[in-house]
C-alpha positions as CSV (number, residue, x, y, z in Angstrom):
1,X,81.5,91.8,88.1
2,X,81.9,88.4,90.0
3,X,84.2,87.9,92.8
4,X,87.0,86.7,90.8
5,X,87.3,89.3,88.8
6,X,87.4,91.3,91.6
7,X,90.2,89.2,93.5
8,X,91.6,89.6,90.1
9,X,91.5,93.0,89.6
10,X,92.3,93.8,93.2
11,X,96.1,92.1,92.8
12,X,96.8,93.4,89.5
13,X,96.2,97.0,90.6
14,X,97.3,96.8,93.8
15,X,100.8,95.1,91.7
16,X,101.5,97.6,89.3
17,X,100.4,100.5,92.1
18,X,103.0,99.2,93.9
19,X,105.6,98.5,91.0
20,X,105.1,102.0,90.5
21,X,105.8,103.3,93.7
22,X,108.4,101.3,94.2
23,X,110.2,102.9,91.0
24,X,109.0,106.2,91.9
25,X,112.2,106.1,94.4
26,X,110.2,108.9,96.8
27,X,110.2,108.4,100.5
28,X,106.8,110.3,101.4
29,X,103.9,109.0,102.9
30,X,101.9,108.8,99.9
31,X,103.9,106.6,97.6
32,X,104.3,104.5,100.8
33,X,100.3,103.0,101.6
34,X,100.2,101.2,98.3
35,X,103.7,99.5,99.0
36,X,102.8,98.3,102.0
37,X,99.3,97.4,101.7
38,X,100.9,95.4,98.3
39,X,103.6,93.8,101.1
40,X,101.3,92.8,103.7
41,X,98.0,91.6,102.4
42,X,98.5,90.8,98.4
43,X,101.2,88.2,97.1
44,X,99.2,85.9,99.8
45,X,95.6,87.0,98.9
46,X,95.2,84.8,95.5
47,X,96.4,82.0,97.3
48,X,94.1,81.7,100.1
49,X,91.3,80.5,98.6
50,X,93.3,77.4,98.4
51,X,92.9,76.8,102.0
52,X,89.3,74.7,103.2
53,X,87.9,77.5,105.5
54,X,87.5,80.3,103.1
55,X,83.9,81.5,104.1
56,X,85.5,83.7,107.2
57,X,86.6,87.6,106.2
58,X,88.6,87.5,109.6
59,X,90.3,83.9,108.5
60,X,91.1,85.1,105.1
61,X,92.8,88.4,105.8
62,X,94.8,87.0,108.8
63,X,95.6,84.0,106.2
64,X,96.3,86.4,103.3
65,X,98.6,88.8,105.6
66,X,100.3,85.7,107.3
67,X,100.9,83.8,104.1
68,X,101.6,87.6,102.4
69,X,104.8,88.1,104.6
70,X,106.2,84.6,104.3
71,X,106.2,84.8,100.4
72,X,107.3,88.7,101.4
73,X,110.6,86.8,103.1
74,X,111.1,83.6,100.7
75,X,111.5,86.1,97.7
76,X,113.4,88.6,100.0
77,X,115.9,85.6,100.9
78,X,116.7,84.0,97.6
79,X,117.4,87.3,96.2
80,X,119.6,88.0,98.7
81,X,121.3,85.0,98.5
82,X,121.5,85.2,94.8
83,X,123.6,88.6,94.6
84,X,120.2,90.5,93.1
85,X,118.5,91.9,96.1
86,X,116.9,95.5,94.8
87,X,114.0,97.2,96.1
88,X,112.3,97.4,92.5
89,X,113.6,93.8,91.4
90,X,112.1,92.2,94.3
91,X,108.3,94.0,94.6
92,X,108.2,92.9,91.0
93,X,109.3,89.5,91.5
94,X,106.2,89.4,94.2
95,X,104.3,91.2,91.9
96,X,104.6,88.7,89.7
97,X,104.3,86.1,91.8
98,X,100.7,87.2,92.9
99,X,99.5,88.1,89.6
100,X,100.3,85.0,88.4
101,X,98.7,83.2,91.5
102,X,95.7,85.3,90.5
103,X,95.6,84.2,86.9
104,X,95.7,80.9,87.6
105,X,93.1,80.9,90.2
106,X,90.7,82.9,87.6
107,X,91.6,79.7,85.1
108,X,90.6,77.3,87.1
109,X,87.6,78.3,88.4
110,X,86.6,79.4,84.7
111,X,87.4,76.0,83.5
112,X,84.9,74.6,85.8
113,X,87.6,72.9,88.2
114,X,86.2,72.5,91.4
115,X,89.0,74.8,93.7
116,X,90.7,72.4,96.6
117,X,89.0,73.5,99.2
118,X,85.4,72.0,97.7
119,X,84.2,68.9,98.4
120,X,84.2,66.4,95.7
121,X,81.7,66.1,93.3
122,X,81.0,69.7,94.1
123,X,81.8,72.5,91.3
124,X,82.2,75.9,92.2
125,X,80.0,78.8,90.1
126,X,82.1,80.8,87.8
């Protein structure tokens, strides 16, 4: 399996894990990691690899969790604003969001696009 489709996989799972547990409605512990490990590190996570230092673990999860809750607060705000702030309608909205920032990630790389962070001339391996 290559990295994107790891990245990939990681966000829709972590997503519907969290979609889930959202809908689930319980307050225990358990149901609780996946919504906040989906709140803090994923609707940011596809999106980092748009960035030009990518090569650093450290600099992409403090990027991913950084860039994670101001998406968390953009989508948090305009539904409130709008009259349709729900817990379930807005962890799918950000679900959404980062699946779809995943998917079109996965295109472009597959494509043979070089990402914005390479140099050009350079293409990136699928």
């Amino acid at each position: 399996m290559n990295p994107e489709t790891r990245w990939l996989t990681l966000v829709v799972v972590s997503s519907v894990a969290a979609v889930l547990a959202t809908l689930a409605g319980t307050a225990d512990g358990l149901s609780m990691i996946p919504l906040l490990w989906f709140l803090a590190v994923i609707p940011g996570l596809p999106f980092v690899r748009m960035l030009k230092n990518n090569d650093d673990p450290i600099a992409i999860g403090l990027t991913a969790v950084g860039l994670s809750l101001a998406i968390d607060a953009l989508v948090a705000e305009a539904l409130l604003y709008s009259h349709a702030y729900n817990a379930v309608v807005t962890v799918s909205v950000l679900a959404a969001v980062a699946c779809l920032g995943a998917v079109i990630g996965r295109l472009r790389t597959s494509s043979g696009d070089p990402e914005p962070a390479d140099p050009v001339g350079v293409r990136s391996e699928a």
